[in-house]
N, C-alpha and C positions, 0 to 999 in steps of 0.2 A: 437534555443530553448530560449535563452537570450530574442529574439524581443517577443518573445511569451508569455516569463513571465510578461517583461513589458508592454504590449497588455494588460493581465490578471488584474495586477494591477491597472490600469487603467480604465478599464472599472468599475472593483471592486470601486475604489472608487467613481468613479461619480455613480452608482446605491448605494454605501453605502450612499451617501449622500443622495440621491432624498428620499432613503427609512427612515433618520433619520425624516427627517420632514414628511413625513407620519407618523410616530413612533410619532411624539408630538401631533400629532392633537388624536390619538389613543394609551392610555396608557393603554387599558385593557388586558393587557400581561404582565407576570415579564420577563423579559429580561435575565437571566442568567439559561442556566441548567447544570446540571454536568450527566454524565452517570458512570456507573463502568459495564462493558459488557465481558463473555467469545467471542471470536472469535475464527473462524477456519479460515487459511490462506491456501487456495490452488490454488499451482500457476499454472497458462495454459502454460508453461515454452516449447524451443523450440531454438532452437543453430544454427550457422552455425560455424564447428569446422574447422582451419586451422590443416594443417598438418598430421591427422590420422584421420579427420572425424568424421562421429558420428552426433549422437543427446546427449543431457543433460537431466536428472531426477533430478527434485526438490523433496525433501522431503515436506509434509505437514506437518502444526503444528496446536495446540490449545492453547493459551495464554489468560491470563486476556487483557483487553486493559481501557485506561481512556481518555474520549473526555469531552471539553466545547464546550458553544454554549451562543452564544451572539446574542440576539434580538433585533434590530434595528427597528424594525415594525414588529406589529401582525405575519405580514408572512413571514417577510422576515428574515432569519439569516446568521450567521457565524459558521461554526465547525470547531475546531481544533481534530483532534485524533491521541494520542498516543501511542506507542507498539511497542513492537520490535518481534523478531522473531529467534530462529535456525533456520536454513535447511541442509540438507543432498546434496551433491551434488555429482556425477556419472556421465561420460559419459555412453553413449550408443554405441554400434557396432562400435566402434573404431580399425582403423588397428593400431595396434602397433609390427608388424611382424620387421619392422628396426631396435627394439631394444631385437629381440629375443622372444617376443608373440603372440598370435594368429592374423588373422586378422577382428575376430570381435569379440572385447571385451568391458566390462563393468568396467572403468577406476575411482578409487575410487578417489575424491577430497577433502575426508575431508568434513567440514562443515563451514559455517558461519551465522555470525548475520548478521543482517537487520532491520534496524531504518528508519520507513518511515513516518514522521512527513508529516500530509497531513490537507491541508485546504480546506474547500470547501465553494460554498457560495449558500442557502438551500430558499427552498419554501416552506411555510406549508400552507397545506390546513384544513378548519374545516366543512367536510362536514356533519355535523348531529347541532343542533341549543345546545346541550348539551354540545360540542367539548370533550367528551371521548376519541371517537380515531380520531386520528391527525397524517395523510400521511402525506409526504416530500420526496421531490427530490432534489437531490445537486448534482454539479461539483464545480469541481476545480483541483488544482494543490498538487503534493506531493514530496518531495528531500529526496529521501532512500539514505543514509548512510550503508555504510559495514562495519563490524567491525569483534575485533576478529576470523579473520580467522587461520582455522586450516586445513592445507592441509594435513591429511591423512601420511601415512605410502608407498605409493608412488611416489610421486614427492615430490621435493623439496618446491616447490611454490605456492602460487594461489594469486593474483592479482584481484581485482573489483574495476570498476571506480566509484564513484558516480555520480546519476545520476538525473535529473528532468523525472516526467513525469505527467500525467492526472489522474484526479479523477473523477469516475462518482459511483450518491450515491443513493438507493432509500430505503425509509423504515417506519415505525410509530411508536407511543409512544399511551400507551396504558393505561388512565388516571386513577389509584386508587383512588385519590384524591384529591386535591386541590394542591397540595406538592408533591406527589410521583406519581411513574409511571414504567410502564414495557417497554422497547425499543425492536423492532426488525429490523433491518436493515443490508442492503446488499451493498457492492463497487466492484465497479471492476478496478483496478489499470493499466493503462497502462506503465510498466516499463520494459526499457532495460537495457542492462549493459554493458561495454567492459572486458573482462577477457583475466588474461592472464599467461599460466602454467608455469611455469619454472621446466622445465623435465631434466636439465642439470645434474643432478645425475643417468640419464639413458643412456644418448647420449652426448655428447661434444656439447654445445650450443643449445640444444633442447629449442627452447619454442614455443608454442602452444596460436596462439590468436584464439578465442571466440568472435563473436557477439552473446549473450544472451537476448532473452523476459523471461520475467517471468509473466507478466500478472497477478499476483492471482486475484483470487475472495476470497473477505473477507465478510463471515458470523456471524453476531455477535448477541447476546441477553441478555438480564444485565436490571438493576436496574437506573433507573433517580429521579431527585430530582429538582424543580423549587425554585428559590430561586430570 
């Protein structure tokens, strides 16, 4: 994943460049927009559980979220967006008969945050000669952050690695006027996790590793400002 980021960055900067001097021979663009956007975050989420098996349930959320965006040339940009996120987390049809439970139960984990600072690098299109509404496609890269974990009233523990993964973005800004604007746009997050339970308040040395996706699809709609 390392070679991959480096990869990322690199090709980033040699099209950030090629596209700045496009960007000078072409300055009929302001270069900076700011959004403020509701978002729904729901993840396509999906486990392989050591030890008692199962699948995993992500809870969904809706949060405020705040992204910029830096124009290099007419079409070409940058976006950072920001947001964090709860979720709910549960096994699924888990045996946990070895420590005296059924054997297909729904194993409560508590909850945690998720900080997924994601960058992408974006295309705009202006297909009308008015440029009102303005499509864009983006990838790139995003490093979610776990925090504040709260394991719930059954096991002792919950553990999440942070992780790198990919970004893919498609959406349009929808022009009031020279200044303002409606956004709507769509990502879908490719992100894993490593997890890992510490159930040792149930069993003498219990823990429970988890390869975790989480995947969400993040829908968002909000308010822009050119500047």
């Amino acid at each position: 994943m390392k070679k991959v980021l480096f990869a990322f960055l690199a090709v980033s900067f040699m099209t950030l460049n090629a596209q700045n001097k496009e960007g000078i021979k072409n300055q009929d663009f302001k270069k900076w927009q700011v959004r403020v956007r509701g978002i729904a975050v729901i993840p396509d989420e999906s486990a392989k559980v050591g030890t008692i098996g199962g699948d995993v349930a992500i809870s969904n959320n809706f949060v405020p979220e705040l992204d910029f965006t830096y124009f290099f040339a007419k079409h070409f940009a940058t976006e950072l967006i920001l947001a964090t996120t709860k979720h709910d987390v549960n096994t699924m049809g888990s045996d946990i008969s070895a420590v005296g439970g059924p054997t297909n139960a729904n194993v409560d984990l508590g909850s945690v945050w998720l900080l997924p600072p994601t960058l992408t690098a974006q295309y705009h299109f202006y297909p009308f000669a008015e440029k009102v509404f303005k499509p864009y496609v983006g990838a790139g890269l995003n490093y979610t952050i776990f925090y504040s974990v709260d394991q719930g009233a059954t096991v002792k523990n919950v553990s999440y690695k942070n992780n790198i993964g990919y970004a893919f973005q498609v959406g349009f800004d929808l022009m009031l006027n020279d200044k303002f604007f409606i956004n709507l746009d769509a990502k879908k997050l490719l992100l894993k996790t490593d997890v890992t339970v510490d159930g040792s308040n149930l069993a003498a040395g219990l823990s429970i590793p988890a390869d975790v996706t989480i995947n969400p699809l993040i829908l968002g709609m909000g308010l822009g400002m050119r500047f």
